[in-house]
C-alpha positions as CSV (number, residue, x, y, z in Angstrom):
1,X,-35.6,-43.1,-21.1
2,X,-36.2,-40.3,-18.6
3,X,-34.6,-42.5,-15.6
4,X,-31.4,-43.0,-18.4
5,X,-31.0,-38.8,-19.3
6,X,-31.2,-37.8,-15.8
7,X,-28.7,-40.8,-15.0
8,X,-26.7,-39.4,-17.4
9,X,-26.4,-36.1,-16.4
10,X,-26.0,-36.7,-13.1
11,X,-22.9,-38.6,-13.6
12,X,-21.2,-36.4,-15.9
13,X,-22.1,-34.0,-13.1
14,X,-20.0,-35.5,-10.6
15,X,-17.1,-35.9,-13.8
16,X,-17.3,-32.1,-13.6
17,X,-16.5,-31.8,-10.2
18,X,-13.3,-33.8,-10.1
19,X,-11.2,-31.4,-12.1
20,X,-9.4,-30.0,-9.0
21,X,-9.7,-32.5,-6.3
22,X,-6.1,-34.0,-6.8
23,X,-4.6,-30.3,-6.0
24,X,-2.4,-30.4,-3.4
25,X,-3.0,-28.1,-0.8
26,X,-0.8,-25.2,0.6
27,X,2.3,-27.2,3.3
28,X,2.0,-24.7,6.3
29,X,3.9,-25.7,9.5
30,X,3.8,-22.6,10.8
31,X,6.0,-21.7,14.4
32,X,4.3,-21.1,17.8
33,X,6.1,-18.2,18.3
34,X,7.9,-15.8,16.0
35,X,11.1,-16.0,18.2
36,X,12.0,-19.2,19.8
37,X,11.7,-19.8,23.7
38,X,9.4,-16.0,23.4
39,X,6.8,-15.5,25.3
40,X,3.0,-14.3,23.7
41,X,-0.5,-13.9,24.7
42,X,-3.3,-12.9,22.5
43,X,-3.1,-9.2,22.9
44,X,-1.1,-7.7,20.0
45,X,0.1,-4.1,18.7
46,X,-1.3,-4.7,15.3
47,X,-4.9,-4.4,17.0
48,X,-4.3,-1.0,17.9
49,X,-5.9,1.7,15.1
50,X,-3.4,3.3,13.5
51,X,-4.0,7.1,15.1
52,X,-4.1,5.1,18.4
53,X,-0.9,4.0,17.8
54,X,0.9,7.2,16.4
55,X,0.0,9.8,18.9
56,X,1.5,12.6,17.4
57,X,-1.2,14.6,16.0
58,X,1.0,16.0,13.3
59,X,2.1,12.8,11.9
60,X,-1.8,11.5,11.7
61,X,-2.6,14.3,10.1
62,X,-0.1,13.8,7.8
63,X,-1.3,9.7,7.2
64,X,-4.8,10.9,6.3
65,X,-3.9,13.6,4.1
66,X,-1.7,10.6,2.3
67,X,-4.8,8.0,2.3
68,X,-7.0,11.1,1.2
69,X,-4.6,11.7,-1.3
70,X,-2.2,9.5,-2.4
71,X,-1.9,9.0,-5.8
72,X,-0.9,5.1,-5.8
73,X,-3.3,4.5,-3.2
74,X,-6.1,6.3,-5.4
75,X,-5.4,4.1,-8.4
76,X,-5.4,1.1,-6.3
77,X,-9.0,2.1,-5.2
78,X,-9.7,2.6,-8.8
79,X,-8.4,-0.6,-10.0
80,X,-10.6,-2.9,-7.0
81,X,-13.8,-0.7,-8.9
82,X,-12.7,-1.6,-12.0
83,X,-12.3,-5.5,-10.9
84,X,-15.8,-5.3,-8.4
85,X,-17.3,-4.8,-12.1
86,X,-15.8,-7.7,-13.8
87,X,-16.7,-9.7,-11.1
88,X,-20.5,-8.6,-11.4
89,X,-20.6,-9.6,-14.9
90,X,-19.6,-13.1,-14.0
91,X,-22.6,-13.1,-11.5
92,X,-24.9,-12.1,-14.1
93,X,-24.1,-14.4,-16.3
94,X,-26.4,-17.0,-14.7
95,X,-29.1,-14.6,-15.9
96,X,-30.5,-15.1,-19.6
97,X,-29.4,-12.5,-21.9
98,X,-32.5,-10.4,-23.3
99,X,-32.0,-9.2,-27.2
100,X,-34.6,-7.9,-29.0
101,X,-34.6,-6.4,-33.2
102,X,-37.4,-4.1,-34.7
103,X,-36.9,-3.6,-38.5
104,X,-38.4,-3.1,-41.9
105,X,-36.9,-4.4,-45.2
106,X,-38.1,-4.0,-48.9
107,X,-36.9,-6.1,-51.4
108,X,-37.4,-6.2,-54.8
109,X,-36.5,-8.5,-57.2
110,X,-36.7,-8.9,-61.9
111,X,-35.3,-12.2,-62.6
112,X,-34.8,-13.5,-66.5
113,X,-36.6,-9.6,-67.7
114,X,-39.5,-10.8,-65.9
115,X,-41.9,-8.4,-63.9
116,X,-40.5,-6.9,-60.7
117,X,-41.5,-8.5,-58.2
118,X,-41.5,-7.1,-53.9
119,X,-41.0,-8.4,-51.1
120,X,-41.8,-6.1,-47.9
121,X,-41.0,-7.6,-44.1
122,X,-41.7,-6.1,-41.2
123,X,-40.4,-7.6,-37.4
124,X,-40.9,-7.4,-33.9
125,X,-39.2,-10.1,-32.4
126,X,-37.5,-10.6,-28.7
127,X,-34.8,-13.3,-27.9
128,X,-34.3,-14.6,-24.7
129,X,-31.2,-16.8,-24.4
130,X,-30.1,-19.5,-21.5
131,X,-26.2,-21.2,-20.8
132,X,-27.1,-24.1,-18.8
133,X,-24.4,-24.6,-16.1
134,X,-24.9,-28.4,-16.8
135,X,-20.6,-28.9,-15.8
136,X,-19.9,-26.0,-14.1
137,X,-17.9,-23.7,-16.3
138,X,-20.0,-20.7,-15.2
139,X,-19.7,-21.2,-11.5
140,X,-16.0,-22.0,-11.7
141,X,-15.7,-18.6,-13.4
142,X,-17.8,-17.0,-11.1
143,X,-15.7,-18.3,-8.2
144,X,-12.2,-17.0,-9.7
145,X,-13.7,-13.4,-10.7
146,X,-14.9,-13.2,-6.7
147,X,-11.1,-15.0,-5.6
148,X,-9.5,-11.9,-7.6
149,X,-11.8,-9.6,-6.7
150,X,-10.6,-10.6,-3.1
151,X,-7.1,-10.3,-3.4
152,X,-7.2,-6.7,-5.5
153,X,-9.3,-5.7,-2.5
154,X,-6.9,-7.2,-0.3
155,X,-3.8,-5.6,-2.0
156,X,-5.5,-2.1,-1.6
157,X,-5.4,-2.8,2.0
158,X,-1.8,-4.1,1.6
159,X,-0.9,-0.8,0.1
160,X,-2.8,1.4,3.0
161,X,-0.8,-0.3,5.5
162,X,2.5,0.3,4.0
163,X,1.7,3.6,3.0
164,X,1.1,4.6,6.4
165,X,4.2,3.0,7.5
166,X,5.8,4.8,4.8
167,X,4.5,7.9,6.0
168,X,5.5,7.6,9.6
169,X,8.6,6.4,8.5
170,X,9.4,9.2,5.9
171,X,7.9,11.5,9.5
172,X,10.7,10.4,11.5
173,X,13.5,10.4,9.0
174,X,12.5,14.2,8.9
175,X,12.1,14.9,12.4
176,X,15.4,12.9,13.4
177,X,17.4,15.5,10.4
178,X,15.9,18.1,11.7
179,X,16.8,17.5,15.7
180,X,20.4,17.1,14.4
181,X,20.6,20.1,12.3
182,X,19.2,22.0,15.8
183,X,22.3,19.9,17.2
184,X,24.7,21.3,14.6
185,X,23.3,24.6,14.8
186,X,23.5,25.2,18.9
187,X,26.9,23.3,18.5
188,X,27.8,26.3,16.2
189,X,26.7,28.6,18.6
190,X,29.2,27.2,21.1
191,X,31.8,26.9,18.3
192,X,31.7,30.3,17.6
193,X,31.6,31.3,21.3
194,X,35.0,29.0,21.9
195,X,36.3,30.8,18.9
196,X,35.9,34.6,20.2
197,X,37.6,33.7,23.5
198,X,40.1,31.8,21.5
199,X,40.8,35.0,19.4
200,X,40.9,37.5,21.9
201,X,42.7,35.3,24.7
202,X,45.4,35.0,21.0
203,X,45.1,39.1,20.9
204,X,45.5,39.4,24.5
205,X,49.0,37.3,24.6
206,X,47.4,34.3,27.2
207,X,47.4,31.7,24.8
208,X,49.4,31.0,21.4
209,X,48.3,31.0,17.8
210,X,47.9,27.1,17.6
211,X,44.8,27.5,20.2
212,X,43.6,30.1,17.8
213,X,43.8,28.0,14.9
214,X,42.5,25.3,16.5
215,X,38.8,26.8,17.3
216,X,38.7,28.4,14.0
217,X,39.2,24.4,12.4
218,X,36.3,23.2,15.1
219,X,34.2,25.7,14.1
220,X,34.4,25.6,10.1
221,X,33.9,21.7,10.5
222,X,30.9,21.9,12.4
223,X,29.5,25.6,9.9
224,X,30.6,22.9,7.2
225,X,27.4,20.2,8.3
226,X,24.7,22.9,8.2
227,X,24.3,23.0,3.9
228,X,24.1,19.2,3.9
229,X,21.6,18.6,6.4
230,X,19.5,21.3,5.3
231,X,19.8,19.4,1.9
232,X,19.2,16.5,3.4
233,X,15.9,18.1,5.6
234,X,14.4,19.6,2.3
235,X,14.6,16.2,0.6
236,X,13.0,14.4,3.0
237,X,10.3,17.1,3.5
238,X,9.5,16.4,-0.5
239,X,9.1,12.5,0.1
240,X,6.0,13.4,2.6
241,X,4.8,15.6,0.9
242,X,4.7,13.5,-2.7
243,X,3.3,10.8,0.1
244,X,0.6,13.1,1.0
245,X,-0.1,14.0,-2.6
246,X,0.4,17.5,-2.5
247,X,3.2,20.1,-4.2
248,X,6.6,21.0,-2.3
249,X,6.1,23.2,0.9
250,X,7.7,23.7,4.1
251,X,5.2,23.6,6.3
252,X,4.2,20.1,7.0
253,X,6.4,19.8,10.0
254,X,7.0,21.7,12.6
255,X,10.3,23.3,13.0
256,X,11.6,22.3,16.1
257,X,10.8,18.2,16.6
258,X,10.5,16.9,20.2
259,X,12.0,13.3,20.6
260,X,10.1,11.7,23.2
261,X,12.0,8.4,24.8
262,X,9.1,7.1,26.3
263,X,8.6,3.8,24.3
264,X,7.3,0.7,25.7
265,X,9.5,-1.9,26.8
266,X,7.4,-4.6,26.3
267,X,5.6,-4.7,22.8
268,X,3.0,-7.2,22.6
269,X,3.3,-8.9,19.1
270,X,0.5,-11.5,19.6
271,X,-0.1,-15.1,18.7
272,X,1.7,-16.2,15.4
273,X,-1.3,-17.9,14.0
274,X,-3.3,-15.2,14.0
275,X,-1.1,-13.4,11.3
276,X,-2.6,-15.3,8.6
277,X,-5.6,-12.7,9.7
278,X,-4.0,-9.8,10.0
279,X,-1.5,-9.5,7.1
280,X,-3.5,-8.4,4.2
281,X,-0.8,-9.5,1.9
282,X,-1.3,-12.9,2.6
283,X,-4.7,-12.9,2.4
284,X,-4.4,-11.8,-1.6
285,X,-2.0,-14.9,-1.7
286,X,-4.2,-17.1,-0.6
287,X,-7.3,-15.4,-3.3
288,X,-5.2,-15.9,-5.9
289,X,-4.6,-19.6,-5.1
290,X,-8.5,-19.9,-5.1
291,X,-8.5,-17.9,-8.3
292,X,-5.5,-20.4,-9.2
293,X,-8.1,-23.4,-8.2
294,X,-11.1,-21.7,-10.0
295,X,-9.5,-21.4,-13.2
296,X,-8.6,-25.1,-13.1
297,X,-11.7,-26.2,-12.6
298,X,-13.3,-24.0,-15.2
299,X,-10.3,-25.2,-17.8
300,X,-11.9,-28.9,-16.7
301,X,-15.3,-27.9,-17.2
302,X,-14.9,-26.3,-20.9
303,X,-13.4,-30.0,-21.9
304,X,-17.4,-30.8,-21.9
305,X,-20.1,-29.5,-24.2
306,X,-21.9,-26.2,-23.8
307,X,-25.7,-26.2,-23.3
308,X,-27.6,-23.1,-24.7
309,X,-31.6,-22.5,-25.0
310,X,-33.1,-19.5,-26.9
311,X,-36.2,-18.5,-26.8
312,X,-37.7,-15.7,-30.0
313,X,-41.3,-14.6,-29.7
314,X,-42.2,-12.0,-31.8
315,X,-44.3,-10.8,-34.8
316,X,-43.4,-10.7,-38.4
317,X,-45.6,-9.5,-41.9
318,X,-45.3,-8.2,-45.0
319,X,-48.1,-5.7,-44.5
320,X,-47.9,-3.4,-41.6
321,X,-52.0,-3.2,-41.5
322,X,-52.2,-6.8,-40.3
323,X,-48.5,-7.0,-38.7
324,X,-49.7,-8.0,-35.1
325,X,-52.2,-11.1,-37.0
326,X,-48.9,-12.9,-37.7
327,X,-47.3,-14.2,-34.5
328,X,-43.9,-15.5,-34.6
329,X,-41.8,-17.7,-32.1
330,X,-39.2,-19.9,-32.5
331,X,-37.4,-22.0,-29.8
332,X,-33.9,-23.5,-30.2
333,X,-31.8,-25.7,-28.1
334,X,-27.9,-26.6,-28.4
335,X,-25.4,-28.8,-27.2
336,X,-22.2,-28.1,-28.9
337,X,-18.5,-29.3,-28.1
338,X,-15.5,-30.4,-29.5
339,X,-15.4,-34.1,-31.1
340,X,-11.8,-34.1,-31.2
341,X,-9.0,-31.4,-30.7
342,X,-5.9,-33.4,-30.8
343,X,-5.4,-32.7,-26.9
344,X,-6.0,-29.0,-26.9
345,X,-8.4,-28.7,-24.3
346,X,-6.6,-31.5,-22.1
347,X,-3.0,-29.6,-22.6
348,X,-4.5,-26.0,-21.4
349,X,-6.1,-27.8,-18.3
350,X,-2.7,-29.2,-17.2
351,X,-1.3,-25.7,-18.1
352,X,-3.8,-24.1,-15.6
353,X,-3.1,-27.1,-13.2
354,X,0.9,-25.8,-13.5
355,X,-0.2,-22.2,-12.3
356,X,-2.1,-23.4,-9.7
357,X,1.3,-24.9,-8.5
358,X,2.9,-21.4,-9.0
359,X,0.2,-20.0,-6.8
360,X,0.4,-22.4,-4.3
361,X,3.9,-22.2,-3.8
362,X,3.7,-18.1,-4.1
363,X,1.2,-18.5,-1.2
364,X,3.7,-20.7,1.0
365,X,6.6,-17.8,0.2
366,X,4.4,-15.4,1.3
367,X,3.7,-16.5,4.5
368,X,7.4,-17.5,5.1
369,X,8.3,-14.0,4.5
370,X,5.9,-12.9,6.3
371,X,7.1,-14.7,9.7
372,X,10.6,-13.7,8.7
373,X,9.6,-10.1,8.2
374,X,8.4,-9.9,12.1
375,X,11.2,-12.4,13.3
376,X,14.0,-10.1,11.9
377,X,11.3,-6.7,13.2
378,X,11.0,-8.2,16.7
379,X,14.9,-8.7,17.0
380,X,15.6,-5.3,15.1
381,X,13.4,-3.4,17.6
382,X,15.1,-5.8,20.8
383,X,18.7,-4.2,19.5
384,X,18.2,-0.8,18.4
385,X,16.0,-0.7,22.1
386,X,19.4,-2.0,23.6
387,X,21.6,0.5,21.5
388,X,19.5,3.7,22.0
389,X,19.7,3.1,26.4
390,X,23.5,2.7,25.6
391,X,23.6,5.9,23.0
392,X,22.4,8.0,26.2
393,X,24.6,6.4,28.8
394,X,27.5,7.5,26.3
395,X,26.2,11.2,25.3
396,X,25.6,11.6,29.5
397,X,29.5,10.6,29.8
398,X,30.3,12.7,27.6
399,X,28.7,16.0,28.7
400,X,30.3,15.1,31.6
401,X,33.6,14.7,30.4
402,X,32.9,18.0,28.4
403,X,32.3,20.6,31.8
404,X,35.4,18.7,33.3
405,X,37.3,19.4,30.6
406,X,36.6,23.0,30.3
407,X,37.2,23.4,34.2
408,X,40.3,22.0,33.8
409,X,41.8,23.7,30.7
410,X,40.7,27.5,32.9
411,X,42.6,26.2,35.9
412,X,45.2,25.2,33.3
413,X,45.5,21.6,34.3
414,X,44.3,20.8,30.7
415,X,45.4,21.7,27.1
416,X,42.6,23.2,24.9
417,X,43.3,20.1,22.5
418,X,41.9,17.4,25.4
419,X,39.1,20.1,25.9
420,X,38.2,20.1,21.6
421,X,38.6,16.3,22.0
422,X,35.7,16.4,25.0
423,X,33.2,18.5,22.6
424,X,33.9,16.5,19.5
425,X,32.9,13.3,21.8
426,X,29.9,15.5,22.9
427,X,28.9,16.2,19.9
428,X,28.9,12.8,18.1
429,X,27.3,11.4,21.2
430,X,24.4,13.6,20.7
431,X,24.1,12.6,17.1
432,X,24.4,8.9,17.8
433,X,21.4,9.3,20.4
434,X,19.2,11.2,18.3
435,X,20.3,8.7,15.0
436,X,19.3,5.9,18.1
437,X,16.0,7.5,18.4
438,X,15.2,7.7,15.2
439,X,16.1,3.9,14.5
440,X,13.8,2.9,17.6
441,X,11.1,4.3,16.1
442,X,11.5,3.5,12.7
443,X,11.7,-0.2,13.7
444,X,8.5,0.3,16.0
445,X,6.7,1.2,12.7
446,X,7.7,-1.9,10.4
447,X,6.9,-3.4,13.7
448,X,3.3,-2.8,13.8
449,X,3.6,-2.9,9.8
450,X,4.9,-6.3,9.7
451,X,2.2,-7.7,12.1
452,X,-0.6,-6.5,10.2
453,X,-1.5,-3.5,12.3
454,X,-2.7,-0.2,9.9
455,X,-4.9,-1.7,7.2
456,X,-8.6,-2.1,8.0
457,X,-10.5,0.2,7.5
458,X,-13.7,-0.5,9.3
459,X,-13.8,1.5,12.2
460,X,-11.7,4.5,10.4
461,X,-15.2,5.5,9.2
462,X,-16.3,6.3,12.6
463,X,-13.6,8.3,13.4
């Protein structure tokens, strides 16, 4: 009879088990290489820490103020605490649960006008009660809880990395507005220097009105940028600083920004397989398919009967003088399930089999869109590279054409209209290089976004 229970249990054991083994797994054919016919070696920007890779010591200090501070990121923290606890409770629950009841009744009773009769009770007792995991249902719960603990932790990394792309993003936005407003303002300067010879070379008889005119139209143009781009500086100076977590202020950035052009030609991006390592994103994709596969199995498992044992020891009298000569214990066990549901139980396990399909097929989108994301970054970075070298070739022409010009137009070769034609070229030039600059580096920080680079936070501590 023993040979026959334990027979018995075994195989409905190994039933247990097969509630997910038909899942399909996750169809990855991933690319070599992000680009095709590109060349890669194992080295990769993405391995550089984040305040290795920004050297400007005002923009780090401005991406740990906002992972110190930021508001999102702090809630994100709170909600991987909050889930680190739920998952706990699913550990525990291997562990008996420990009850225990002291009381004292006194009941009395007359029935049919009779004498009253009492009846005092007095308990101790302590319960100790046992699931057995007999078909699983308690490790398959255990295993999702851990699986979404996973991917919450993972999608607080997710959310570090972006901010700090964010940051350094919202950083160079700033600093680009602000180089061009210096632009606009020295511009002015020049402006208004063009317009007092224009006026007095007017006053003196040397020139005609039409000149006159002329400078006073270039200079109210260019007076007419300065409002907007300081509209423009103050706005982005209020994204940091909601970023960083901290009220409106002006002095996060310093007033006069220094482009540097120095940028490496050649950005190592790395092996593509090892994105599935680095991109935190796709790790929590691939938790929640576990989960996905954990709930499925636990949906399997509850189509069995649940196996309880409780154990009460205890004392219990009527008399509190000789309570502890009446010992008290009482052992149950339990095997309890559904003899027939109409197909409930076998309806919400293909339901949980269905989201396990949605999981697996998030997963799949996720890291397609993450090989697209540093496909269209690599060739972004390639072109704005491209367009910055031919932004300066331009604005270099142009300052040229600019001193030629104005050599001319004294020697009266040239009229003043080819000379305001020179500056306005100038001028735009400059902006174009600076706008160039700015586009280089913001597509060198989605860059080292995109390819993972920003998130851990191991060696951050030691800092």
């Amino acid at each position: 009879m023993k040979t026959k229970i334990i027979a018995i249990i075994a195989i409905l054991s190994l039933i247990s088990c097969n509630g997910v083994k038909n899942l399909r797994k996750p169809n990855l054919d991933m690319p070599e290489t992000y680009i095709p016919a590109m060349e890669t070696d194992s080295a990769c920007v993405a391995d550089i820490e984040w305040w290795e890779f920004y050297t400007d010591p005002t923009l780090c200090s401005l991406i740990k103020k906002a992972l110190d501070n930021n508001r999102d990121l702090l809630k994100a923290a709170a909600k991987v605490e909050e889930v680190r606890n739920l998952y706990g409770i699913d550990r525990l629950n291997y562990l008996p649960e420990i009850s225990g009841i002291a009381g004292a009744s006194h009941e009395t009773n007359r029935y049919n006008g009779i004498t009253t009769t009492k009846d005092p009770e007095y308990d101790l007792k302590m319960t100790v009660g046992w699931e057995v995991n007999l078909f699983g249902a308690m490790s398959w719960a255990k295993k999702s809880s851990r699986a979404r603990y996973e991917a919450t932790l993972d999608d607080y990394h997710a959310m570090r990395m972006t901010l700090i792309a964010e940051t350094a993003s919202a950083y160079f936005r700033l600093m680009a507005l602000k180089n061009e407003l210096s632009i606009v303002r020295q511009t002015l300067e020049t402006r208004e220097e063009s317009l007092n010879q224009a006026r007095i070379r007017f006053e003196g008889g040397l020139t005609s009105e039409t000149v006159y005119q002329q400078a006073k139209v270039e200079y109210a143009s260019t007076a007419a940028l300065v409002p907007n781009l300081e509209q423009q500086v103050k706005v982005a100076n209020n994204a940091i600083t909601m970023l960083i977590g901290e009220f409106p202020n002006d002095s996060i950035c310093p007033e006069q920004p220094i482009w540097s052009d120095n940028i490496q030609d050649n950005i190592p991006v790395g092996v593509s397989s090892t994105l599935l390592e680095r991109r935190p994103d796709i790790s929590a994709a691939e938790h929640r398919l576990a989960a996905a596969m954990a709930d499925a199995g636990l949906s399997y498992a509850n189509q069995f009967p649940n196996i309880s044992l409780s154990f009460t020891p205890g004392w219990e009298n009527e008399s509190l003088s000789r309570f502890f000569a009446s010992p008290f214990t009482y052992v149950v066990g339990n095997i309890a399930g559904t003899i027939f549901d109409f197909g409930r139980k076998k309806r919400k396990y293909k339901a949980a089999i269905a989201i396990y399909e949605q999981a697996r097929n998030d997963y799949e989108k996720t890291v397609i869109n993450a090989f697209t994301e540093v496909n269209t970054a690599i060739e972004t970075l390639n072109k704005v590279k491209e367009n910055r070298k031919l932004k300066a070739e331009l604005c270099e022409a142009s300052m040229k054409y600019v001193n030629l010009a104005q050599l001319q137009y004294r020697a009266g070769s040239l009229n003043y209209i080819d000379v305001l034609d020179a500056q306005r070229r100038y001028f735009d030039a400059q902006i174009a290089v600076s706008n160039a600059l700015r586009d280089e580096y913001l597509a060198l920080a989605n860059l080292y976004k995109v390819l993972g680079g920003g998130w851990d936070t191991s060696s951050e501590k030691n800092r």
